[in-house]
ROSELUM-778970 format. One record per residue (C-alpha): residue in one letter; x, y, z. Coordinates in steps of 0.02 Angstrom, whole numbers, padded with zeros to 5 digits, always signed. Example, Ala and Ser with C-alpha at 12.3 -4.5 7.8 and 13.67 -1.06 7.14 Angstrom:
% residues 2
A+00615-00225+00390/S+00684-00053+00357/
% end
This chain:
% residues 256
X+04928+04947+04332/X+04844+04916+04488/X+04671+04891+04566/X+04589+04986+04713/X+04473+04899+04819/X+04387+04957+04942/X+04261+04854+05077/X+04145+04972+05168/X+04092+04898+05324/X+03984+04973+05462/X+04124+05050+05582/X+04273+05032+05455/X+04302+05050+05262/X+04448+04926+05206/X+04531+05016+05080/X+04714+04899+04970/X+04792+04934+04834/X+04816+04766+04739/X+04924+04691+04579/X+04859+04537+04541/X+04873+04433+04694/X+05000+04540+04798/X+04895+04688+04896/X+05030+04828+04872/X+04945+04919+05024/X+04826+04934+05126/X+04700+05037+05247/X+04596+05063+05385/X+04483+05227+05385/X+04313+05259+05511/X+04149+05241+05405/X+04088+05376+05426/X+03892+05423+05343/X+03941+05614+05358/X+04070+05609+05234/X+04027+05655+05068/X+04094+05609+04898/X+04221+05766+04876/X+04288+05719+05058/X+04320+05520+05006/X+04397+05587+04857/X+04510+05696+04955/X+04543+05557+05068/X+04570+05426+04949/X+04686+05550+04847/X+04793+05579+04984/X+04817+05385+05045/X+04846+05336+04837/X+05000+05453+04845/X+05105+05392+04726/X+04976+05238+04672/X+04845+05356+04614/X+04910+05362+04436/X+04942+05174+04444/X+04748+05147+04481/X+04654+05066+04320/X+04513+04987+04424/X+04401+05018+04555/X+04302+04875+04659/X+04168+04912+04793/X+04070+04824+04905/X+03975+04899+05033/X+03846+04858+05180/X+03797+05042+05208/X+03692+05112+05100/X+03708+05309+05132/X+03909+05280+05132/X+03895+05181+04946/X+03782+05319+04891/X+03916+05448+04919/X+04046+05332+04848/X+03956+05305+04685/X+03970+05502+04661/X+04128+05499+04715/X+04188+05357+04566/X+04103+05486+04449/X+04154+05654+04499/X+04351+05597+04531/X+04394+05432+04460/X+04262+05448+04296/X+04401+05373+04160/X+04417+05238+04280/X+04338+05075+04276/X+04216+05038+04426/X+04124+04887+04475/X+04013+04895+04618/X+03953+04724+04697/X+03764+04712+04709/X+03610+04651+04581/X+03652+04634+04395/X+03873+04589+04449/X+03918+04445+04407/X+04019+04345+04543/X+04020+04192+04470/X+03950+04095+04654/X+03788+04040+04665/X+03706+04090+04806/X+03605+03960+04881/X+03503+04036+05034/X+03306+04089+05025/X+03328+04275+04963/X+03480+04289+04905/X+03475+04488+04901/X+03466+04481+05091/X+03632+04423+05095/X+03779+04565+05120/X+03904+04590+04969/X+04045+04579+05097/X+03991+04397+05143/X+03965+04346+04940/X+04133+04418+04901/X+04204+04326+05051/X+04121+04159+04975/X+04184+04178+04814/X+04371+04217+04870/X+04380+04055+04979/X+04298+03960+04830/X+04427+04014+04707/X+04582+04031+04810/X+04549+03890+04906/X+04392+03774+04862/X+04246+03691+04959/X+04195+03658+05081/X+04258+03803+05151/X+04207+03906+05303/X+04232+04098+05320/X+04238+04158+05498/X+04244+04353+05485/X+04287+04427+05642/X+04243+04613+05623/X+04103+04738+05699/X+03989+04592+05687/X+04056+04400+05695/X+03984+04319+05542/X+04018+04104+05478/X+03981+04093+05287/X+03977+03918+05232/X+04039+03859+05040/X+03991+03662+05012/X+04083+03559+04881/X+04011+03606+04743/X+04078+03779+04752/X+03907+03850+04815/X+03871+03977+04947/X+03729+03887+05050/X+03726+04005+05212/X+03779+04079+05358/X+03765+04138+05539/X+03805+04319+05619/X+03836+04342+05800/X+03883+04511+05888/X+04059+04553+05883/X+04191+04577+06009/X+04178+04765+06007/X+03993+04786+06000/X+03990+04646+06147/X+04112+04732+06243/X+04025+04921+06229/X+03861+04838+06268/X+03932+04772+06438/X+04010+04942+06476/X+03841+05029+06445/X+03731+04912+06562/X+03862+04848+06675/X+03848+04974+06834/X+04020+04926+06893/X+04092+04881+06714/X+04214+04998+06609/X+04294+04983+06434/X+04436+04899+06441/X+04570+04851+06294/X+04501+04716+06175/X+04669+04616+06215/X+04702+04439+06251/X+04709+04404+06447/X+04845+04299+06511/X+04729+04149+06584/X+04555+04107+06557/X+04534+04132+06754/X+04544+04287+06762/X+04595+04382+06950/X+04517+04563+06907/X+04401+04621+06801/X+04495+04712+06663/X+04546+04542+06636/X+04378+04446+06651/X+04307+04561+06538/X+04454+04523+06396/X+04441+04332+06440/X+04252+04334+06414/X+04272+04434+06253/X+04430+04376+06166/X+04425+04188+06241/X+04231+04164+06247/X+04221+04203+06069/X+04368+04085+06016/X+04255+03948+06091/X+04092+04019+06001/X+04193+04012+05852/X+04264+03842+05870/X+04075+03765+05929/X+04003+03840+05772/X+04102+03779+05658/X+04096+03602+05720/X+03925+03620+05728/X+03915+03679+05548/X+04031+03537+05478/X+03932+03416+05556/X+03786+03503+05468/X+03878+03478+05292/X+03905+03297+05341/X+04100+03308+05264/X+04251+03245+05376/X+04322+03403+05475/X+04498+03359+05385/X+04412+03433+05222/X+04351+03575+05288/X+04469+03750+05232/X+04419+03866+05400/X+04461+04019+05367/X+04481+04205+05474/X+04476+04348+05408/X+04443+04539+05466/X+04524+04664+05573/X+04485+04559+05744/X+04572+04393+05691/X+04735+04424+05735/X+04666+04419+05917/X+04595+04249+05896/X+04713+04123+05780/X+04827+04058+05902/X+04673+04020+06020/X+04570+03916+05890/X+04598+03759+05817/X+04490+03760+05698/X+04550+03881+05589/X+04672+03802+05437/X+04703+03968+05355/X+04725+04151+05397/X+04674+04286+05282/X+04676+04459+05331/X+04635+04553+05136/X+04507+04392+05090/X+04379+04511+05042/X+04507+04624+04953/X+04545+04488+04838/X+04364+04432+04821/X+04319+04637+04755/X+04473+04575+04649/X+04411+04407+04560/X+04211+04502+04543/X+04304+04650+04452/X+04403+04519+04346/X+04240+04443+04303/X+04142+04606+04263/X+04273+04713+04187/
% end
């Protein structure tokens, strides 16, 4: 029997299929607030195929509340003998949360916490590079004790297109130097290059911060933008594309 979890970001819902630890498949779909709950059960009906009898569990998290809201009829109308756990107030994670309010906090960051404090221990760093950029910090102890979020590569680069008079969009690809000789190129070293060196300055700010040798530090990526970024930062140890997958996974083993 298998699990489906499904992260609903801002721009994209993160749909995988997962037995225990191996994610069977997995999917990339627009979030989109017009959709309602018959229309994500047609869609998720058609990308199940031959997993939809195979599903036993549902896991949610979501950062849009309209979307969730349509989801939640969705689980009842279509998958109602399944089991569902949606991540918010009342789940049980099993990570303390360590920050002034923790209800401020997005589920998609907490579930990213608790996956790199199971699968991999603290201190641990989560770099999720996605429609925003955002650093979640686990100390020793196992504790999630805060964050940062930054703009994203995507939003950046559509921001620069809208204000720049003689600025287009370009493709969010890595440039072949850092100085670049025209500006499709300038614009993908500023975006893909000048982020890999945010990312790297924030985490050696934030280790410094924890006071722990960088050596003990697990840095890990994670979200659709990654890929673009590993082999330009240092600072990254591991490189874990479905790390929020698997955290839905361990908060539906704890609540089911």
């Amino acid at each position: 029997m298998s699990l489906l979890a499904a992260d609903i970001r801002n721009t994209h819902t993160f749909l995988g299929v997962l037995d225990g630890e191996e994610v069977l498949e997995h999917w990339r779909v627009a979030t989109d607030e017009r959709r309602t709950a018959d229309e994500w059960g047609l869609l998720l009906r058609t990308l199940l195929g031959d997993h939809l009898d195979d599903v036993d569990g549902v896991a949610v998290c979501s950062t849009v509340p309209a979307v969730l809201h349509e989801w939640r009829e969705m689980l009842e109308r279509h998958f109602g003998d399944v089991s569902a756990v949606v991540v918010g107030p009342g789940v049980r994670t099993g990570i303390p949360v360590m920050v002034d309010n923790p209800r401020e906090v997005g589920a998609d960051r907490v579930v990213n916490a608790l996956a790199a404090a199971t699968l991999h221990g603290g201190p641990a760093i989560v770099v999720d590079l996605g429609t925003a950029t955002t650093f979640d910090v686990v100390n020793a102890s196992g504790q999630y004790v805060g964050g940062a979020i930054a703009p994203g590569m995507e939003i950046s680069l559509e921001a620069l297109g809208r204000r720049g008079a003689q600025l287009r969009k370009v493709e969010l690809a890595r440039p072949r130097t850092v100085i670049a000789k025209n500006t499709v190129e300038a614009l993908q070293s500023g975006m893909v290059l000048g982020m890999a060196a945010q990312v790297e300055g924030m985490v050696t700010r934030m280790i410094a911060e924890l006071g722990v040798s960088a050596h003990d530090v697990t840095v890990i990526s994670t979200g659709h933008l990654a890929a673009l970024l590993v082999d330009d930062c240092s600072c990254f140890t591991v490189h874990s594309p479905w790390l929020t997958l698997h955290g839905l996974r361990l908060v539906f083993e704890r609540n089911s």
